[in-house]
KOLBAPA-375774 format. One record per residue: x, y, z of N, C-alpha, C in turn. Coordinates in nm, 4 decimals, padded with zeros to 6 digits, always signed. Layout:
<rs>
<r><n_X>X</n_X><n_Y>Y</n_Y><n_Z>Z</n_Z><ca_X>X</ca_X><ca_Y>Y</ca_Y><ca_Z>Z</ca_Z><c_X>X</c_X><c_Y>Y</c_Y><c_Z>Z</c_Z></r>
...
</rs>
This chain:
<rs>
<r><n_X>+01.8731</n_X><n_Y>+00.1342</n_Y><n_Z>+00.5065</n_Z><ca_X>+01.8987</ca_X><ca_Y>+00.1655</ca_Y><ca_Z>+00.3675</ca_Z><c_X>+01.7656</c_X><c_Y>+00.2003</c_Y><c_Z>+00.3006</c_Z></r>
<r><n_X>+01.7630</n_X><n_Y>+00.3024</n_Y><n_Z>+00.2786</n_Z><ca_X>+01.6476</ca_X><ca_Y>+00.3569</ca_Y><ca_Z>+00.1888</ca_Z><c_X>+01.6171</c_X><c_Y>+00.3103</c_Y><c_Z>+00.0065</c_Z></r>
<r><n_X>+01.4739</n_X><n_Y>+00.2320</n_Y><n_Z>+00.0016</n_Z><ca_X>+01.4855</ca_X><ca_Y>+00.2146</ca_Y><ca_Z>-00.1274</ca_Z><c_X>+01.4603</c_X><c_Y>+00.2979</c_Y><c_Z>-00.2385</c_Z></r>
<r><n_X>+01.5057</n_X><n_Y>+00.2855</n_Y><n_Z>-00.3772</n_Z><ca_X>+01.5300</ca_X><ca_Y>+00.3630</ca_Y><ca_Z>-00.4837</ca_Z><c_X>+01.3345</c_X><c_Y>+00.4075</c_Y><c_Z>-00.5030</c_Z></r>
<r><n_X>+01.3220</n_X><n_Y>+00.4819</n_Y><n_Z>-00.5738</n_Z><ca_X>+01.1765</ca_X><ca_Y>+00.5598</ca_Y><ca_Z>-00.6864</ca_Z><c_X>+01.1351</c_X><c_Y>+00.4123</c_Y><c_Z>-00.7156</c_Z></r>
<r><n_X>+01.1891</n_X><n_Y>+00.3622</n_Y><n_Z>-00.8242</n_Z><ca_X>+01.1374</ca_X><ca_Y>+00.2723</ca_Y><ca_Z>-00.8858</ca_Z><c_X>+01.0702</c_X><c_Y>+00.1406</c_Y><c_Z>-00.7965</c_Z></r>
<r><n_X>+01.2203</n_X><n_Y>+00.1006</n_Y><n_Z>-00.7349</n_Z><ca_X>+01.1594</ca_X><ca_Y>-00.0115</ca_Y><ca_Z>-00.5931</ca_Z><c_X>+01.0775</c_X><c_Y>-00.0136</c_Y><c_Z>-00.5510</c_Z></r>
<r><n_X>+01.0142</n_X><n_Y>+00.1533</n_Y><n_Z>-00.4911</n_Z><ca_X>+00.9209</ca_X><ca_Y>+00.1724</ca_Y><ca_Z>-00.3916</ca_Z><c_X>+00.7736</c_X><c_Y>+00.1917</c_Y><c_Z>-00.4874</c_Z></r>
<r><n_X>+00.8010</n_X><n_Y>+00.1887</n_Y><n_Z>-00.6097</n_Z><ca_X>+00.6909</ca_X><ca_Y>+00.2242</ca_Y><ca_Z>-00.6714</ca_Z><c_X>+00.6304</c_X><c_Y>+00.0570</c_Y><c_Z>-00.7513</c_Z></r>
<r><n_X>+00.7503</n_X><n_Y>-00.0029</n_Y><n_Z>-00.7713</n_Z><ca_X>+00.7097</ca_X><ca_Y>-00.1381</ca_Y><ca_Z>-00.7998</ca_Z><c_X>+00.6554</c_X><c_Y>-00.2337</c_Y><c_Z>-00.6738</c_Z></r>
<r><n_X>+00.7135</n_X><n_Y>-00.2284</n_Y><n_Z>-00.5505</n_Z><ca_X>+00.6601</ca_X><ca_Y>-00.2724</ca_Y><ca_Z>-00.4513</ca_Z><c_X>+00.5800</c_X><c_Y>-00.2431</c_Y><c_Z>-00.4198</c_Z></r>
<r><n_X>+00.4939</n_X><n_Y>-00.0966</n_Y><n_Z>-00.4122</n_Z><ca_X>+00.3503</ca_X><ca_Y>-00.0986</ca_Y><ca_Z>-00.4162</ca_Z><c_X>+00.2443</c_X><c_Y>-00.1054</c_Y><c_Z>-00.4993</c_Z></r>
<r><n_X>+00.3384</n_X><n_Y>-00.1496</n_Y><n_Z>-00.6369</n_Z><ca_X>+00.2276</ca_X><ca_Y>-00.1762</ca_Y><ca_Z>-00.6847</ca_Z><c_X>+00.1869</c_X><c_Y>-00.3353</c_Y><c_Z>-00.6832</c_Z></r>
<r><n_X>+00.2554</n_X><n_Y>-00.4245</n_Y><n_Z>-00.6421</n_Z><ca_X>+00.2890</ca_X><ca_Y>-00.5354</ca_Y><ca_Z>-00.5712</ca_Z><c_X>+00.1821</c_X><c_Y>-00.5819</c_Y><c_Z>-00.4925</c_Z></r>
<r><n_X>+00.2324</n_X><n_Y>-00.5068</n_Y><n_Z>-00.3262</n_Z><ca_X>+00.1274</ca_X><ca_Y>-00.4521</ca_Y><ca_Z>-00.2651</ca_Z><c_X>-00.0449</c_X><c_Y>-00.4418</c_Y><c_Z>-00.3043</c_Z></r>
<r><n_X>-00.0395</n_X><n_Y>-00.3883</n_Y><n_Z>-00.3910</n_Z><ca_X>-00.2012</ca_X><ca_Y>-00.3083</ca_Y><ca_Z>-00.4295</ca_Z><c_X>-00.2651</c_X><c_Y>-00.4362</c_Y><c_Z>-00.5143</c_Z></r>
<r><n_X>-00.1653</n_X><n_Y>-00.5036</n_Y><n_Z>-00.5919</n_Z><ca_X>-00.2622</ca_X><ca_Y>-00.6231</ca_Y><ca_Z>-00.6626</ca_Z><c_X>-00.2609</c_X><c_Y>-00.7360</c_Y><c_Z>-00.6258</c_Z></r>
<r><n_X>-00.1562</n_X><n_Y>-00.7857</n_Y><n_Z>-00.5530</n_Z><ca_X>-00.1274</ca_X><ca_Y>-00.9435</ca_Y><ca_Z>-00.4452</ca_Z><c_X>-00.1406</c_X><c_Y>-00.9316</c_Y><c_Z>-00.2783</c_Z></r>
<r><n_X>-00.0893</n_X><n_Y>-00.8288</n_Y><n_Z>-00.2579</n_Z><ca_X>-00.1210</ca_X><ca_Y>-00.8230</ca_Y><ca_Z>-00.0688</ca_Z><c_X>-00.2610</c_X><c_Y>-00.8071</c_Y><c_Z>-00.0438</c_Z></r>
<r><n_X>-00.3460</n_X><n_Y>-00.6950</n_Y><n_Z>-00.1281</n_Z><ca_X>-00.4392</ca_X><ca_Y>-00.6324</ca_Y><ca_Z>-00.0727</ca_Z><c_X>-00.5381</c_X><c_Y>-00.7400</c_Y><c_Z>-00.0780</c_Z></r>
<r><n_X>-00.5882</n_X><n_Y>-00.7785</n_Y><n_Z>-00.2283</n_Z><ca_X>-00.6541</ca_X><ca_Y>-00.9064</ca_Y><ca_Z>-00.1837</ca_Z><c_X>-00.6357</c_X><c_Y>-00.9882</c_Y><c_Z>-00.0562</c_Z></r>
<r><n_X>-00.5097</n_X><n_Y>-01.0621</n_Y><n_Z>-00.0707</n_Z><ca_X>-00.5357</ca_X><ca_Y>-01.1301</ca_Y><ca_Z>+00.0397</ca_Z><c_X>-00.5098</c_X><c_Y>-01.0980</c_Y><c_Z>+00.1229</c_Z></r>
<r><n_X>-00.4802</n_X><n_Y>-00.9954</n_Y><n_Z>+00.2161</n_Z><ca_X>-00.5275</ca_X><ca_Y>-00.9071</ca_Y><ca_Z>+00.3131</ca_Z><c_X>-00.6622</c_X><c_Y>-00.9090</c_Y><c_Z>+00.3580</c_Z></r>
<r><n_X>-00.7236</n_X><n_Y>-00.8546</n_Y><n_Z>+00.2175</n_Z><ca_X>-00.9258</ca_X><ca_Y>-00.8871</ca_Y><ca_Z>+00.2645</ca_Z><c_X>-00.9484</c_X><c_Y>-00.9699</c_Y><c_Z>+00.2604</c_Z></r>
<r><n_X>-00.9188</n_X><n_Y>-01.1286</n_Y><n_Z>+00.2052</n_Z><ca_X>-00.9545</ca_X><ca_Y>-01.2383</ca_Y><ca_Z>+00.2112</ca_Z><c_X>-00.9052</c_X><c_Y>-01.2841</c_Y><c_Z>+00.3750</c_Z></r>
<r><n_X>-00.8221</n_X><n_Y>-01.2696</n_Y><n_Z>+00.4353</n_Z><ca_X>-00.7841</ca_X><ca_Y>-01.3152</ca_Y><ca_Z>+00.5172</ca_Z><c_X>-00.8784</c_X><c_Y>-01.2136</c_Y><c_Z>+00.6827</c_Z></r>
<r><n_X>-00.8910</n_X><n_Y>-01.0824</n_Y><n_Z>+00.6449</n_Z><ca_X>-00.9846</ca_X><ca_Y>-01.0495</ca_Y><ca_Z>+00.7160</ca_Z><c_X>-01.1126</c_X><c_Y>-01.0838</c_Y><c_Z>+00.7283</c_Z></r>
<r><n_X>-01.1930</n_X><n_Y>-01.0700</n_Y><n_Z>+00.5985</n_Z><ca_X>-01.3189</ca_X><ca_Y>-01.1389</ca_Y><ca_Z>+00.6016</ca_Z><c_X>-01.3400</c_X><c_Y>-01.3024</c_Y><c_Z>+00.6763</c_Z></r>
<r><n_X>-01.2266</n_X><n_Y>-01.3674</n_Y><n_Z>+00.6157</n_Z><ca_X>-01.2350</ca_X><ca_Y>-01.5115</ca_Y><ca_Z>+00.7188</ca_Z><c_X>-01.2077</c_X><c_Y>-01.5138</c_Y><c_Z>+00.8531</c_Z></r>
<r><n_X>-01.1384</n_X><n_Y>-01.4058</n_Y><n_Z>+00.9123</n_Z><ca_X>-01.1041</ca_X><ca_Y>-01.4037</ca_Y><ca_Z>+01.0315</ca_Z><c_X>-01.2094</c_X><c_Y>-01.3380</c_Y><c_Z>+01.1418</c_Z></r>
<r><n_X>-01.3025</n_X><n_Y>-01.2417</n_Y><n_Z>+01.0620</n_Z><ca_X>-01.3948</ca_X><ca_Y>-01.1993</ca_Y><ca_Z>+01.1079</ca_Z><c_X>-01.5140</c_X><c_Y>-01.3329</c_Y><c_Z>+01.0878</c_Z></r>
<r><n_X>-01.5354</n_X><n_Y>-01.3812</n_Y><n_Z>+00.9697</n_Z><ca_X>-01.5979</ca_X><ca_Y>-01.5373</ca_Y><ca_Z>+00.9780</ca_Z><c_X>-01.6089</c_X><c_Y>-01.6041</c_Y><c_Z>+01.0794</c_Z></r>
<r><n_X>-01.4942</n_X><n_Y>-01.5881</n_Y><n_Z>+01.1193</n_Z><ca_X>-01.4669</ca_X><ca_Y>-01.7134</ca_Y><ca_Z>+01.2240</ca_Z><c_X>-01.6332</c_X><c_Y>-01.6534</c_Y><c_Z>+01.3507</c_Z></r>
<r><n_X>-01.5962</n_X><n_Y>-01.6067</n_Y><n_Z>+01.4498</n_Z><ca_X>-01.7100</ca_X><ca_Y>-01.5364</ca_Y><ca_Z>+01.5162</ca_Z><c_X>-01.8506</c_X><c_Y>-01.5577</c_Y><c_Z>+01.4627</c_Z></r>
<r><n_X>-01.9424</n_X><n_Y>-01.5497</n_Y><n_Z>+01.5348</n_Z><ca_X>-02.1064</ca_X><ca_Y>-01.5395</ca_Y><ca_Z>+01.5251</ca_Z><c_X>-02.0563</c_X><c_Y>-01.3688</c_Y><c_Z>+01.4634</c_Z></r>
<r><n_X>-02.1849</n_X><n_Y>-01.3560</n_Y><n_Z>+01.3917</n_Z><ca_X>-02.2008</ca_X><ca_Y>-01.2220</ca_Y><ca_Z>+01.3166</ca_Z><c_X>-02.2450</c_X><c_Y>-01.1079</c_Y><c_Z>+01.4305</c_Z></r>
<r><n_X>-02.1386</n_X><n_Y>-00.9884</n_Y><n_Z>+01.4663</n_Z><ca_X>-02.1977</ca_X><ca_Y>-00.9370</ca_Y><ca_Z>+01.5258</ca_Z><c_X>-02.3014</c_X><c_Y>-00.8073</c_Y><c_Z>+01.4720</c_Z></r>
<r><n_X>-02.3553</n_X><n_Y>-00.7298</n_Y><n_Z>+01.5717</n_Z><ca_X>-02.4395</ca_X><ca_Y>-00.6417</ca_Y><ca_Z>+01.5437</ca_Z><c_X>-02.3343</c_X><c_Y>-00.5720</c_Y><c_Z>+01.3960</c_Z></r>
<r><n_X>-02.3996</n_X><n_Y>-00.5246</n_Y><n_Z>+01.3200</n_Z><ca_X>-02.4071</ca_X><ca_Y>-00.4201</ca_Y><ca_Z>+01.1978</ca_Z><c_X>-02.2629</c_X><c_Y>-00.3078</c_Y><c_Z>+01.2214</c_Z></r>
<r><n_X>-02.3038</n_X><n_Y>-00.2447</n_Y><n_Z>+01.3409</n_Z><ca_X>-02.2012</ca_X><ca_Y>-00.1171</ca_Y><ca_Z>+01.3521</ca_Z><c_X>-02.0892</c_X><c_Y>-00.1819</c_Y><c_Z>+01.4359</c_Z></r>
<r><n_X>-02.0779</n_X><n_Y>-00.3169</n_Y><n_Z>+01.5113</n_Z><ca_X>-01.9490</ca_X><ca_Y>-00.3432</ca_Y><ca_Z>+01.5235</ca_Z><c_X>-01.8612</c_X><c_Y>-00.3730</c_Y><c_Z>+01.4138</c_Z></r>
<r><n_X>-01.9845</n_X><n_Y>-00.4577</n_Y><n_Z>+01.3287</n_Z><ca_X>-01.8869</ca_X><ca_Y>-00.5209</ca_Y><ca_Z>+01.2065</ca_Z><c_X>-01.8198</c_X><c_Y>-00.3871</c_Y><c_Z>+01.1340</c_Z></r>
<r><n_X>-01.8604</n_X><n_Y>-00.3115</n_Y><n_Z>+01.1069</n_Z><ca_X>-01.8472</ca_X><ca_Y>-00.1952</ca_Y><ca_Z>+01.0372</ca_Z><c_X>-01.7095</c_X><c_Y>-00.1233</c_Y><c_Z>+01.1091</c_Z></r>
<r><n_X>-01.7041</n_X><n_Y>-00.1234</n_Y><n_Z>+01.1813</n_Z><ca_X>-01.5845</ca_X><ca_Y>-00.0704</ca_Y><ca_Z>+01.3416</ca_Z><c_X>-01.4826</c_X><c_Y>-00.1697</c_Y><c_Z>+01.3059</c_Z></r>
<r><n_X>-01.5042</n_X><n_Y>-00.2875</n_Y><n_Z>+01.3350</n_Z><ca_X>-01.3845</ca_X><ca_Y>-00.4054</ca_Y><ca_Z>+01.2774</ca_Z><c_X>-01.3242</c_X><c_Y>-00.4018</c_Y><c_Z>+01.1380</c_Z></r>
<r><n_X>-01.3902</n_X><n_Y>-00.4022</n_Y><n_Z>+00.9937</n_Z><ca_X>-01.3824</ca_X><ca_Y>-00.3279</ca_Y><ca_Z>+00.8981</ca_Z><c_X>-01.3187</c_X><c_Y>-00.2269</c_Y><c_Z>+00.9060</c_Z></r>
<r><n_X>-01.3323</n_X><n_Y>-00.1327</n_Y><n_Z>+00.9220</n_Z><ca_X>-01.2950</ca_X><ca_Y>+00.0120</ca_Y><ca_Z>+00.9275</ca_Z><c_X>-01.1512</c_X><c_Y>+00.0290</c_Y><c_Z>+01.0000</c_Z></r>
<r><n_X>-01.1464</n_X><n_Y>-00.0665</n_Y><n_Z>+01.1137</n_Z><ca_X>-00.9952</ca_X><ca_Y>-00.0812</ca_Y><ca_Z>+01.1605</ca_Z><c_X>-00.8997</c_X><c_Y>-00.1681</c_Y><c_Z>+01.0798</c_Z></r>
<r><n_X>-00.9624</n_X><n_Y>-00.2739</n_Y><n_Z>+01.0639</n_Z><ca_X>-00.8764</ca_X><ca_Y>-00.3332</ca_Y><ca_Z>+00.9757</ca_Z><c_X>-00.7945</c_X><c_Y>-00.2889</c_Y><c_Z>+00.8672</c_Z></r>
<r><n_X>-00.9258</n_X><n_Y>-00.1962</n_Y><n_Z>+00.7817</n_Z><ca_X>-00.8498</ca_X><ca_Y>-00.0988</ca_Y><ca_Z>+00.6745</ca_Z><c_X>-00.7599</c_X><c_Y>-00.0123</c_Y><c_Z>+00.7112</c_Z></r>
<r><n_X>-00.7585</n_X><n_Y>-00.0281</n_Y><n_Z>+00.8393</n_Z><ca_X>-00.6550</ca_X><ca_Y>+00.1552</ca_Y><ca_Z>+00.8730</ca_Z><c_X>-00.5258</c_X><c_Y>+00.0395</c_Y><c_Z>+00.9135</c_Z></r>
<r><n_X>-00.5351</n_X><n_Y>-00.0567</n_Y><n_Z>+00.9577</n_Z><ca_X>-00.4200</ca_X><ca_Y>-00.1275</ca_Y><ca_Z>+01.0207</ca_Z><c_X>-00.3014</c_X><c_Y>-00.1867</c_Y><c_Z>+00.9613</c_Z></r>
<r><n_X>-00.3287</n_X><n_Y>-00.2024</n_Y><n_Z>+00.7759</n_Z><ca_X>-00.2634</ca_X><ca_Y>-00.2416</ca_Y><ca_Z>+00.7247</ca_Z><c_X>-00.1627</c_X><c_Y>-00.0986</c_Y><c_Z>+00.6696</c_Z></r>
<r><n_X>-00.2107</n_X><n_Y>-00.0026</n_Y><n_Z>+00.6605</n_Z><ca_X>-00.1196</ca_X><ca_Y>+00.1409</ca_Y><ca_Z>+00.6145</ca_Z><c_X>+00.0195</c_X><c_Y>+00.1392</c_Y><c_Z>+00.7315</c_Z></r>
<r><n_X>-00.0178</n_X><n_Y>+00.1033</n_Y><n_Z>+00.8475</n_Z><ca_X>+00.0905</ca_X><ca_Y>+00.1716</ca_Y><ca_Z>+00.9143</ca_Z><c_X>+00.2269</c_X><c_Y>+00.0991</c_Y><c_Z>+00.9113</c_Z></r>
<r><n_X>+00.2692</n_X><n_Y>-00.0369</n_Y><n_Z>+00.8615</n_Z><ca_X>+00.3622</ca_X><ca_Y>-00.1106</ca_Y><ca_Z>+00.8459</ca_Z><c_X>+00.4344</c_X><c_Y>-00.0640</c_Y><c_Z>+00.7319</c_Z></r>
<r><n_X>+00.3159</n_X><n_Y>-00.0472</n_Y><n_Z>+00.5715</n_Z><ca_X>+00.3442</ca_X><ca_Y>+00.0182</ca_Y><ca_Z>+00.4671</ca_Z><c_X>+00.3733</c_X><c_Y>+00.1506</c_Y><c_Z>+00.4451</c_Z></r>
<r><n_X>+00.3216</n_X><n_Y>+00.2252</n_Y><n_Z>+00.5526</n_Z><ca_X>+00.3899</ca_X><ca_Y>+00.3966</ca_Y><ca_Z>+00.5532</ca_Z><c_X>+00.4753</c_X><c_Y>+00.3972</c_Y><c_Z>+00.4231</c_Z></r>
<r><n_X>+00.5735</n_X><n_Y>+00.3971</n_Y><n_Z>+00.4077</n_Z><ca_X>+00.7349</ca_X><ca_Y>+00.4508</ca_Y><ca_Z>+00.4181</ca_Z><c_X>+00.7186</c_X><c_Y>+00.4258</c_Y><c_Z>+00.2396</c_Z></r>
<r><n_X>+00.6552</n_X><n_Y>+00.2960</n_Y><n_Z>+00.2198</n_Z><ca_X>+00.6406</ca_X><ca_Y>+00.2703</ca_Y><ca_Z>+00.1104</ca_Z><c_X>+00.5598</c_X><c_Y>+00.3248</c_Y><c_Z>-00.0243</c_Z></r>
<r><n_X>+00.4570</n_X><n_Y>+00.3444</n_Y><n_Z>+00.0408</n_Z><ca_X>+00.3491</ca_X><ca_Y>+00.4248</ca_Y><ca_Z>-00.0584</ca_Z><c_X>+00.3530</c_X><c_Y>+00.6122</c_Y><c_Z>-00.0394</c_Z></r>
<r><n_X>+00.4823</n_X><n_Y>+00.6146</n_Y><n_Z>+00.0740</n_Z><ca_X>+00.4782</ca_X><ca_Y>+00.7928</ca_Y><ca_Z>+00.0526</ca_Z><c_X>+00.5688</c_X><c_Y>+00.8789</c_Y><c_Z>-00.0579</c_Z></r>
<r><n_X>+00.5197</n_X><n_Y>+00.9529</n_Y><n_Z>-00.1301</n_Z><ca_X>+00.5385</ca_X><ca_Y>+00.9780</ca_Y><ca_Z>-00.2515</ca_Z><c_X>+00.5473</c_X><c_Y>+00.9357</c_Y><c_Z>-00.3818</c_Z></r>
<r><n_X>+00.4480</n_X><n_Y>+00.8429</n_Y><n_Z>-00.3581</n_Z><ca_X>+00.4610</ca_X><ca_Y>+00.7451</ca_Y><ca_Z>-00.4753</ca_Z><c_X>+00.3318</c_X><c_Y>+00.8287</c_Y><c_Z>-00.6497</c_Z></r>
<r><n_X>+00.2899</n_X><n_Y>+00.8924</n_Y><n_Z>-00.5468</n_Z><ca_X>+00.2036</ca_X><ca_Y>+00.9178</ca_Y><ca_Z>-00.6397</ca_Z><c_X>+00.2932</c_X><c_Y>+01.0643</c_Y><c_Z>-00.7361</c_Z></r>
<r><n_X>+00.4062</n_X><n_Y>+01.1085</n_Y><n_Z>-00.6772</n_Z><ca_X>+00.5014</ca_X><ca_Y>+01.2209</ca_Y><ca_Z>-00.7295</ca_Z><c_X>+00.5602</c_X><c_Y>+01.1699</c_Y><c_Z>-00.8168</c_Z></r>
<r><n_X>+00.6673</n_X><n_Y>+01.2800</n_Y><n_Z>-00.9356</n_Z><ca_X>+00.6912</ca_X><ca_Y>+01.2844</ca_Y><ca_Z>-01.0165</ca_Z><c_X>+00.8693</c_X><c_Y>+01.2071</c_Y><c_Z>-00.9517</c_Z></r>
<r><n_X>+00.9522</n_X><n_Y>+01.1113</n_Y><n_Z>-01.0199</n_Z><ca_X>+01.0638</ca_X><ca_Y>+01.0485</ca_Y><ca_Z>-00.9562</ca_Z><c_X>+01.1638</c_X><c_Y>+01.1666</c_Y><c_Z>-00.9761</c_Z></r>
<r><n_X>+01.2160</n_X><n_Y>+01.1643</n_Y><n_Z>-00.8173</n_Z><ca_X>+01.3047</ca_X><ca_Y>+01.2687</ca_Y><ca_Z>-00.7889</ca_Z><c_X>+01.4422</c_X><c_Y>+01.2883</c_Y><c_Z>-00.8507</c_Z></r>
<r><n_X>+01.4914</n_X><n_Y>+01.1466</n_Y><n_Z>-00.9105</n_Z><ca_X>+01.6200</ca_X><ca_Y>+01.1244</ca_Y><ca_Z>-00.9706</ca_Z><c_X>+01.5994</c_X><c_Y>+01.1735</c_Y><c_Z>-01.1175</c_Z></r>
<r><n_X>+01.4764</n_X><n_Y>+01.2240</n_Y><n_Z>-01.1787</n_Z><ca_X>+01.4739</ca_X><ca_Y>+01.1954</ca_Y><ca_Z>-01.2997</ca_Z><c_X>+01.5054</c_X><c_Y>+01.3405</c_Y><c_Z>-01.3798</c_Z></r>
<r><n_X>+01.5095</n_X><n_Y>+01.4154</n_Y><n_Z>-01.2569</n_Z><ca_X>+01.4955</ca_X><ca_Y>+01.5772</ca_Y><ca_Z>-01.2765</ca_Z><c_X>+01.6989</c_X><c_Y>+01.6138</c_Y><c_Z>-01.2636</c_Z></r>
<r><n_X>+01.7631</n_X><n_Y>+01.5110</n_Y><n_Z>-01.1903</n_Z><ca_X>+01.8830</ca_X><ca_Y>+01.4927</ca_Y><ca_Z>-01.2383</ca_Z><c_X>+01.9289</c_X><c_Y>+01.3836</c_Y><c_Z>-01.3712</c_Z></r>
<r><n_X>+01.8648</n_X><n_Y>+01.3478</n_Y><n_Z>-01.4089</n_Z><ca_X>+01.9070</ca_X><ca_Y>+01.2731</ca_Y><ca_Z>-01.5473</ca_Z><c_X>+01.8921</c_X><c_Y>+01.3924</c_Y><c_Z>-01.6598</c_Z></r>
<r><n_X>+01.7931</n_X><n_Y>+01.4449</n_Y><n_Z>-01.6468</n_Z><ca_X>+01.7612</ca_X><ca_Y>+01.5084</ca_Y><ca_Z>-01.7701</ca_Z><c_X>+01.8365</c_X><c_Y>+01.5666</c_Y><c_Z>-01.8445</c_Z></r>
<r><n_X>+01.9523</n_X><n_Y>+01.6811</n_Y><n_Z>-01.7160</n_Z><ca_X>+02.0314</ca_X><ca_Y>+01.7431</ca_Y><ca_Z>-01.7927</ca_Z><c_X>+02.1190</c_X><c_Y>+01.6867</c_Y><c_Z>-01.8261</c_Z></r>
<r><n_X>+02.1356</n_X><n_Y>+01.5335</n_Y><n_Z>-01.8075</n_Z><ca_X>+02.2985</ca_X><ca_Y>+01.4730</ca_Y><ca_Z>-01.8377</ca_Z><c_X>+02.2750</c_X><c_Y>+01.4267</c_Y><c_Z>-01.9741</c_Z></r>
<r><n_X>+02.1713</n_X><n_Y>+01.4196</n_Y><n_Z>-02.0232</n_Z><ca_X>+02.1936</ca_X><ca_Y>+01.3224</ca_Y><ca_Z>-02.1907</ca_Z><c_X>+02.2445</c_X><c_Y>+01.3814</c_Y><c_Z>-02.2609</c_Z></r>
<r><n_X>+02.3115</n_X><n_Y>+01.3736</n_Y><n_Z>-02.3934</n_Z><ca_X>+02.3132</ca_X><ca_Y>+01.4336</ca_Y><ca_Z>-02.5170</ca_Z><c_X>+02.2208</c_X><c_Y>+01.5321</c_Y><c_Z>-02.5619</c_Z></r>
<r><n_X>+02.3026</n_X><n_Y>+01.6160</n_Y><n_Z>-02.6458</n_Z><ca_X>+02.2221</ca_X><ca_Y>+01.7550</ca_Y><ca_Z>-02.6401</ca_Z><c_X>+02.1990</c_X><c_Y>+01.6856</c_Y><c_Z>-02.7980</c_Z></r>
<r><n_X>+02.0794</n_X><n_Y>+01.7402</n_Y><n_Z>-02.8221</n_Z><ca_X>+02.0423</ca_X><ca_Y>+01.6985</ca_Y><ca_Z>-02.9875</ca_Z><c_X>+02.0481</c_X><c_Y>+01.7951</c_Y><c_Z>-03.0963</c_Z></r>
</rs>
């Protein structure tokens, strides 16, 4: 079942101010855990991490930044003024 414009636009914004934090909080400690490695691994671990969390969320954040598709059928239904 596919969710509505609004759903998908409230859930990421959800997403963007409660997951993402702790997303990085939970990476940074997890990378913690370990002795510090060299500079450009850490940077490699980082850099994956950031890419690893998009692919679960796909579905969610695509087209979110567009104009809502239902809204271009409302328009013509209101009262004419």
């Amino acid at each position: 079942m596919a969710l509505a414009y609004r759903t998908r636009k409230r859930l990421a914004v959800l997403i963007l101010l409660v997951g993402m934090p702790l997303y990085i909080v939970a990476a940074v400690t997890v990378v913690g855990l370990f002795d510090r490695p060299p500079f450009w691994v850490e940077l490699l671990v980082y850099v994956g991490l950031g890419l690893v969390w998009i692919a679960p969320l796909r579905a969610i954040f695509r087209g979110i930044g567009q104009a809502d598709p239902n809204a271009k059928k409302a328009e013509g239904q209101g009262p004419s003024a």
